[in-house]
C-alpha positions in Angstrom: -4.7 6.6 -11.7 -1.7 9.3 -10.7 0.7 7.8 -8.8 1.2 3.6 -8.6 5.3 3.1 -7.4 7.5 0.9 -5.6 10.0 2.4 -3.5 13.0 2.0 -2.2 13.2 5.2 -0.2 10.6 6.6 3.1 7.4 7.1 1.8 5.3 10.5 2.1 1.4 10.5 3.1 1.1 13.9 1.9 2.6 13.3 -1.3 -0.2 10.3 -1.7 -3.4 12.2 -0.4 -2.2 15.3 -3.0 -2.3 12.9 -5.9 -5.7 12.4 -5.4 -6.8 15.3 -4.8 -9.3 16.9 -6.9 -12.1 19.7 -7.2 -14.4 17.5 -8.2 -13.9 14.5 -5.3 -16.6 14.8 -2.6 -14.7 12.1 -0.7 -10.7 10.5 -0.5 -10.3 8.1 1.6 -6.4 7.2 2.7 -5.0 4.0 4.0 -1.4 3.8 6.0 0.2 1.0 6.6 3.0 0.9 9.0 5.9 -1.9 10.7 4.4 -2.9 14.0 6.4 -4.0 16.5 4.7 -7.4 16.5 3.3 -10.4 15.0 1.3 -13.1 16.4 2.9 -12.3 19.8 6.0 -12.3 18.7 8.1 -9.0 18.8 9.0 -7.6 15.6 12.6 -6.0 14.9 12.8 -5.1 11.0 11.2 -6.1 8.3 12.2 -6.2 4.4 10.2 -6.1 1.5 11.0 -8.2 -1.6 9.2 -7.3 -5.0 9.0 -9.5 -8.4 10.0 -7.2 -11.4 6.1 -7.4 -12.5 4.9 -5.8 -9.4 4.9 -2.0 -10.9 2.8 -2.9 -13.5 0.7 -5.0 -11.4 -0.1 -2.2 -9.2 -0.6 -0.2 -12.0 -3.3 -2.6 -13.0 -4.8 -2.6 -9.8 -5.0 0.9 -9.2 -6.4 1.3 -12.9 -9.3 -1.5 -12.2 -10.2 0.3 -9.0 -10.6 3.3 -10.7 -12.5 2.0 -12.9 -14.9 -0.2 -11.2 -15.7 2.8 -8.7 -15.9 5.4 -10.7 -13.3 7.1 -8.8 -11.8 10.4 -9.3 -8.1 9.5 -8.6 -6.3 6.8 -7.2 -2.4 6.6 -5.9 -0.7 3.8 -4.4 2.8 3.3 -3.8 4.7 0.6 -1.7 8.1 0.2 0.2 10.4 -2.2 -0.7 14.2 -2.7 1.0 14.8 -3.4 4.9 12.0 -0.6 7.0 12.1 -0.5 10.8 9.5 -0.6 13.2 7.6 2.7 12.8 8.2 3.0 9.0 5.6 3.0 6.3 5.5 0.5 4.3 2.3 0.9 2.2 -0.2 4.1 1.2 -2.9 4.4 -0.8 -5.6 6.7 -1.5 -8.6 7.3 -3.2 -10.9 10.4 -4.1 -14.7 9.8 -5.6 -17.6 12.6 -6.0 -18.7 10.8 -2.4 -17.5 9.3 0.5 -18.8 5.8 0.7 -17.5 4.9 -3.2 -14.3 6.7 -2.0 -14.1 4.3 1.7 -15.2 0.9 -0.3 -12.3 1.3 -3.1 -9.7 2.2 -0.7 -10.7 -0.6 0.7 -10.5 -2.9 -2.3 -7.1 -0.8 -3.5 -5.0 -2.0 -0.2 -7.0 -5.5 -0.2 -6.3 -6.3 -3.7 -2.6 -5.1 -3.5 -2.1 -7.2 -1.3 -3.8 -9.8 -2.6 -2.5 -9.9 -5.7 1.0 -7.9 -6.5 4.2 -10.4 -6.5 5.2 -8.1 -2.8 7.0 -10.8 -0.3 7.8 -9.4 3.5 10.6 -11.1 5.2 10.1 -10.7 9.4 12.8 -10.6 11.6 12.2 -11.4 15.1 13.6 -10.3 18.8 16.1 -14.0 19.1 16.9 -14.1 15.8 14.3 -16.1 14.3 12.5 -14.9 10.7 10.0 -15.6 8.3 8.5 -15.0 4.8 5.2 -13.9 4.5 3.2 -14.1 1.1 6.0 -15.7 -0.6 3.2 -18.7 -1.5 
């Protein structure tokens, strides 16, 4: 694991995909999340991102156990928190592995169990004023 943050300022995919990279990775697979400018057919005007004070080291963990469990040769992960506007990145992840199908199947099961599991709550803010919590079970 090289890189596992919370952040409160724009986040970089470059800076991401060069943590993982590696002579010895056959493979890295990169994930991006952005703001859409919707949900559920509802337009979307901001969002902001709430995290516990555990969530660092639960992404940490997460990014450790990926590495781990598929054999990978470097992982990185880091999330947005504060208010983000429609366009901004809110989430990226990577992950490099000697091949490309380890290296697709744990980026997938980085971004999935992130969000999943790390205490990150999104609050929506909608076109009429309305809003909502999302993952705040």
């Amino acid at each position: 694991m090289r890189l596992a943050e919370l952040r409160d300022t724009p986040l970089s995919v470059d800076e991401v995909l060069n943590a993982v990279g590696d002579p010895a990775a056959g493979g890295i697979s990169l994930f991006v999340g952005a703001v859409r400018d919707h949900d559920r057919c509802r337009p979307v005007v901001r969002l902001g991102y709430s995290a516990h004070p555990s969530a660092s080291a639960e992404l940490r963990h997460i990014a450790e156990k990926v590495a781990a469990s598929f054999g990978a040769t470097a992982v990185a992960a880091v999330h947005r928190v504060g208010d983000l506007a429609v366009g901004d990145l809110a989430v990226v992840v990577a992950v490099s592995c000697p091949h490309r199908a380890e290296a697709f199947d744990a980026c997938r099961a980085l971004i999935d169990d992130l969000k999943r599991s790390v205490p990150i709550w999104k609050h929506q803010e909608f076109a009429g004023g309305e809003s909502e919590w999302v993952n705040s079970a």
